[in-house]
C-alpha positions as CSV (number, residue, x, y, z in Angstrom):
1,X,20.8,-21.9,9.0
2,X,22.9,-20.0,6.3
3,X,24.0,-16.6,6.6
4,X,22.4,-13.6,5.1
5,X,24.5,-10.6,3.8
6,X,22.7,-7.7,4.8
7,X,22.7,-4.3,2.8
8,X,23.5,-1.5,5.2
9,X,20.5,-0.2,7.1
10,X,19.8,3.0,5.5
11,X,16.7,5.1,6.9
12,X,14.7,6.2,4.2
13,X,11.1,7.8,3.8
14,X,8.7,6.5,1.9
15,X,6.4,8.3,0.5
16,X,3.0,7.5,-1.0
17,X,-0.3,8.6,-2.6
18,X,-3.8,6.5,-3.9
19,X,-2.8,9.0,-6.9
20,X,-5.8,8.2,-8.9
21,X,-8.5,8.2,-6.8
22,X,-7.6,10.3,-3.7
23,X,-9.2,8.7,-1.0
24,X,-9.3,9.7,2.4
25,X,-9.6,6.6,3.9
26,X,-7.5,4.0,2.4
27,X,-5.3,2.5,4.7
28,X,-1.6,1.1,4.1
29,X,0.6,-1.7,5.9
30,X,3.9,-2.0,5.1
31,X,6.4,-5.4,6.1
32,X,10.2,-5.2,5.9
33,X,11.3,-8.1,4.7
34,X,15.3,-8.8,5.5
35,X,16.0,-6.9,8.4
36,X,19.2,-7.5,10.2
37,X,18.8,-10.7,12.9
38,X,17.2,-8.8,16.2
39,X,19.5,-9.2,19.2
40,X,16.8,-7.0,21.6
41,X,13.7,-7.5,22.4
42,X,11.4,-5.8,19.5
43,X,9.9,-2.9,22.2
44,X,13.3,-2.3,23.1
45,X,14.1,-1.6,19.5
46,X,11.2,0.2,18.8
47,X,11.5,2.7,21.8
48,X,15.5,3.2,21.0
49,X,15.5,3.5,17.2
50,X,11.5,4.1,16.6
51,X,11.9,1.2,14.0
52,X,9.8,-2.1,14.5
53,X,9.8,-3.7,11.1
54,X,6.0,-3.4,10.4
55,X,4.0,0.1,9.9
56,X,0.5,1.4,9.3
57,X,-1.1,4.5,8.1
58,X,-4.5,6.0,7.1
59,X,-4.6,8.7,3.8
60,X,-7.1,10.7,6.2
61,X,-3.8,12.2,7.7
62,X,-2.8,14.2,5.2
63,X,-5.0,16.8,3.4
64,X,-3.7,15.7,-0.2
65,X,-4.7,11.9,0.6
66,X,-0.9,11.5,1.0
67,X,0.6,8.7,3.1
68,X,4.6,7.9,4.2
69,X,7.0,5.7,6.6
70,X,9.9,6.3,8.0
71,X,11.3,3.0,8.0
72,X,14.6,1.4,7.2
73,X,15.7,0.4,3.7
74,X,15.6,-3.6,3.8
75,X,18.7,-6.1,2.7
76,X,17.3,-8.8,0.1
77,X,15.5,-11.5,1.7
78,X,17.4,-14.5,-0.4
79,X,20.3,-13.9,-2.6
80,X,18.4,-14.1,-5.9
81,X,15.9,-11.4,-4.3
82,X,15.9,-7.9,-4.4
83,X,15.5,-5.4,-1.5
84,X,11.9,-4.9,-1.3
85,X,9.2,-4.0,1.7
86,X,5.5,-6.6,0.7
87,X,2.4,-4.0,1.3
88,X,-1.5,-4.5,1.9
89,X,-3.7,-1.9,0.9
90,X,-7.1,-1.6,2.4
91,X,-10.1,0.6,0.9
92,X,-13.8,1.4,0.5
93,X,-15.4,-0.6,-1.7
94,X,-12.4,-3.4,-1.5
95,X,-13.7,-6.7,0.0
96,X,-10.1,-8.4,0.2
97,X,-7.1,-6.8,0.6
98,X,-4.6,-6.1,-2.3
99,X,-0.9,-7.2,-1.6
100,X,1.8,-5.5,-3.7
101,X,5.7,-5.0,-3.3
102,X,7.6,-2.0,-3.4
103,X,11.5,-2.4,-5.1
104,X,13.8,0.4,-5.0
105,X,15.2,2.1,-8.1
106,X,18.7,2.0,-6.9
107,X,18.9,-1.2,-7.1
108,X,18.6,-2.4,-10.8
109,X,20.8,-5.1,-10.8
110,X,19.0,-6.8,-7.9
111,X,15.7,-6.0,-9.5
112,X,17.1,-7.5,-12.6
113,X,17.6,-11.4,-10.9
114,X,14.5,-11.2,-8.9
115,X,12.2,-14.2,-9.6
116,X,9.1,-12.4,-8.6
117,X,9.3,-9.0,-10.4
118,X,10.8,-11.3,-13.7
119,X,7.1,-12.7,-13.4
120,X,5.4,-9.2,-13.8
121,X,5.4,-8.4,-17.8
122,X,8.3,-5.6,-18.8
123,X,5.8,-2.7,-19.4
124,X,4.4,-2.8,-15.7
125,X,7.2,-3.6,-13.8
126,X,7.7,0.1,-12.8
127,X,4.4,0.3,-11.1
128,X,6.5,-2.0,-8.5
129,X,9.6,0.8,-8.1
130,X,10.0,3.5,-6.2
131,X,12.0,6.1,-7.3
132,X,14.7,7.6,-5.1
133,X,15.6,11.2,-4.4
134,X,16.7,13.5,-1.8
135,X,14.8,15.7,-0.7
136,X,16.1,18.5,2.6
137,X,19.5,16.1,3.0
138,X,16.9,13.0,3.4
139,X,16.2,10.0,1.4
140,X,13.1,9.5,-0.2
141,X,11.3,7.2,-2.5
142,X,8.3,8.1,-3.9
143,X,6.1,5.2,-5.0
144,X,2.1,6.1,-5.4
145,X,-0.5,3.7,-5.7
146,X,-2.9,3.5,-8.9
147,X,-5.8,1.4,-7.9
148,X,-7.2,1.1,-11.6
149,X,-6.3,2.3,-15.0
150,X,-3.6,2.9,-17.5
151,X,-0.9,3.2,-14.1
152,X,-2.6,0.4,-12.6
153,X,-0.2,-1.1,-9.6
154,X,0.5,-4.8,-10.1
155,X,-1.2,-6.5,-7.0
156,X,-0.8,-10.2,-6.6
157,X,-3.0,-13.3,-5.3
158,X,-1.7,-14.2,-2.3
């Protein structure tokens, strides 16, 4: 099995929001993809760094239909890949779920070779990217969800 190079494992928050429709029950999961090789036992992770490579979250927690992760920035999955973390999003009214990606905006380059995001037309690729900041010394990318519309996210058939 070859060797992976892995981009350092920065802890980022992600931060999200069903902007257009403000739902209070949508319901997010979120995959790392490219996570350093595990040499413990995933509980044993999980308890020590609070980090288990898959999260879930309801909008009902937040009073502004806002959802977030704390989770780890992911290394590319193949080298002709970008960093990215694969999400489903679940709703009212949705019979199947919708599968998008978030990519970061610091990594342009990366973004630039991927074969996936090089399949999404020019003028909608940035419904994929979250954009980074830093916000109270921590790193954040914000990256909201448009169900429909002009800002639609790009979902894909999976």
């Amino acid at each position: 099995m070859a060797k992976r190079a892995h981009a350092r494992q920065e802890l980022l928050n992600l931060l999200r929001s069903c902007a257009d429709i403000g739902l209070q029950d949508a319901y997010a999961a979120n995959v790392c993809c490219g996570l350093r090789p595990r040499t413990e036992h995933p509980a044993a992770e999980g308890r020590r760094t609070g980090f288990r490579g898959f999260g879930r979250v309801g909008t009902g927690t937040d009073p502004d239909a806002r959802y977030w992760f704390r989770t780890v920035k992911p290394a590319a999955s193949a080298p002709d890949e970008a960093p990215r973390i694969d999400m489903i999003v679940l709703m009212r009214g949705i019979l199947v779920h919708a599968f998008t990606r978030v990519y970061f905006s610091d990594e342009a380059a990366a973004n630039a070779k991927d074969p996936t995001l090089a399949l999404v037309p020019a003028e909608r690729r940035d419904t994929l990217i979250a954009q980074r900041s830093e916000q109270g010394g921590q790193v954040v990318y914000t990256f909201d969800i448009h169900m429909q519309g002009a800002k639609e996210t790009v979902f894909f058939d999976v």
